[in-house]
C-alpha positions in Angstrom: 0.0 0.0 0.0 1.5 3.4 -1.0 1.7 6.4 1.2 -0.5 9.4 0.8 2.9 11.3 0.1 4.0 8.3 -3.0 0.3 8.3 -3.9 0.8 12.7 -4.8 4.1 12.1 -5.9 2.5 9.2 -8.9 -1.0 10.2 -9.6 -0.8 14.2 -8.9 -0.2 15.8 -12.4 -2.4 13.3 -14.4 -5.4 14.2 -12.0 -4.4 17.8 -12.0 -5.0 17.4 -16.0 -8.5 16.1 -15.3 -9.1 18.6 -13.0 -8.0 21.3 -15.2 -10.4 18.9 -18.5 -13.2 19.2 -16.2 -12.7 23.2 -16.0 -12.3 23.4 -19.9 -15.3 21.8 -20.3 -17.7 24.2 -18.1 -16.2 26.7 -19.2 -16.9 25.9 -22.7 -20.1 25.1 -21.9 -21.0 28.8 -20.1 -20.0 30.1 -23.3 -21.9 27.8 -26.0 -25.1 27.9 -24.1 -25.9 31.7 -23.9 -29.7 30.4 -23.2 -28.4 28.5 -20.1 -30.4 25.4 -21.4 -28.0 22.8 -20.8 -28.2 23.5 -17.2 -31.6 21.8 -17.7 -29.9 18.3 -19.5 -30.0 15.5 -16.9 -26.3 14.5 -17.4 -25.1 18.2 -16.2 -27.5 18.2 -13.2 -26.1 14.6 -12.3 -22.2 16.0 -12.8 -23.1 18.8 -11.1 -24.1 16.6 -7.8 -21.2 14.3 -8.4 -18.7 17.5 -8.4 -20.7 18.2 -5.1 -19.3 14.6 -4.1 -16.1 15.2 -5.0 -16.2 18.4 -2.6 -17.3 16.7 0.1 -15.9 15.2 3.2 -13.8 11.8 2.6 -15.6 8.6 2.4 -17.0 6.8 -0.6 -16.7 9.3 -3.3 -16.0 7.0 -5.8 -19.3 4.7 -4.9 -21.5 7.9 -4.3 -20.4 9.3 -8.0 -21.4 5.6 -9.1 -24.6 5.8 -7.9 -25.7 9.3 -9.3 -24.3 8.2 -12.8 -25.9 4.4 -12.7 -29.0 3.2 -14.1 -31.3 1.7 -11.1 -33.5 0.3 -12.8 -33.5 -3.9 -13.0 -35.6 -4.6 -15.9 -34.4 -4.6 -19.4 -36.0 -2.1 -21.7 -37.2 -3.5 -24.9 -35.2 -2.1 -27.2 -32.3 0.4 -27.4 -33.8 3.9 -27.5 -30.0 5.3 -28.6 -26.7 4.1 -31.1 -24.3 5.2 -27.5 -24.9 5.3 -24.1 -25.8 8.6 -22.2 -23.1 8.3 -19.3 -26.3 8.7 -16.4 -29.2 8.1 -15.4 -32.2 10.6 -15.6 -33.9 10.4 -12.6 -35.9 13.5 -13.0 -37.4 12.3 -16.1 -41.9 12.4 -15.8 -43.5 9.4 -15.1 -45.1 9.7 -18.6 -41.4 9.5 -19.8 -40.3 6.3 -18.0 -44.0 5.2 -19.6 -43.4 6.5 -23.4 -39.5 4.5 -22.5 -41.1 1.4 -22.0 -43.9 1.1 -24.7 -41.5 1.6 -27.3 
């Protein structure tokens, strides 16, 4: 098991890159979306509350980010409703939505 000092010392710059990705990418957002529309998209409310995560006090970060990004749901839908997948769950989706999903 490494130290907390050898675990900085190997993994600091490559997750200061994905730190500074994560940046690029708001910030490209803030300036694409003029509208502010895409705070609406389920994906950016669920990274918003796994940055919150991230934030928080230690303890299960990585499981609690797993959670907010994971599918909950058990039974298999009956066909595809995308070619790729959407990287999270929408869990504020209507109930006529989670309907309208499962008729097609």
């Amino acid at each position: 098991m490494l130290t907390s000092e050898q675990l900085v010392d190997e993994y600091f710059v490559e997750n200061r890159n994905r730190v500074l990705e994560v940046a690029a990418f708001l910030d490209r957002l803030d300036r694409a979306d003029v509208s502010g529309q895409s705070v609406l998209d389920f994906r950016l409310r669920a990274f918003a509350e796994a940055l919150n995560v991230l934030s928080s006090p230690a303890g299960e970060r990585l499981n609690r980010i797993q959670e907010l990004l994971s599918d909950p749901t058990t039974e298999p839908i009956p066909a595809l409703d995308r070619k790729s997948a959407r990287g999270a769950y929408d869990r504020w989706q209507s109930d006529q939505q989670k309907n309208d999903r499962w008729q097609k």
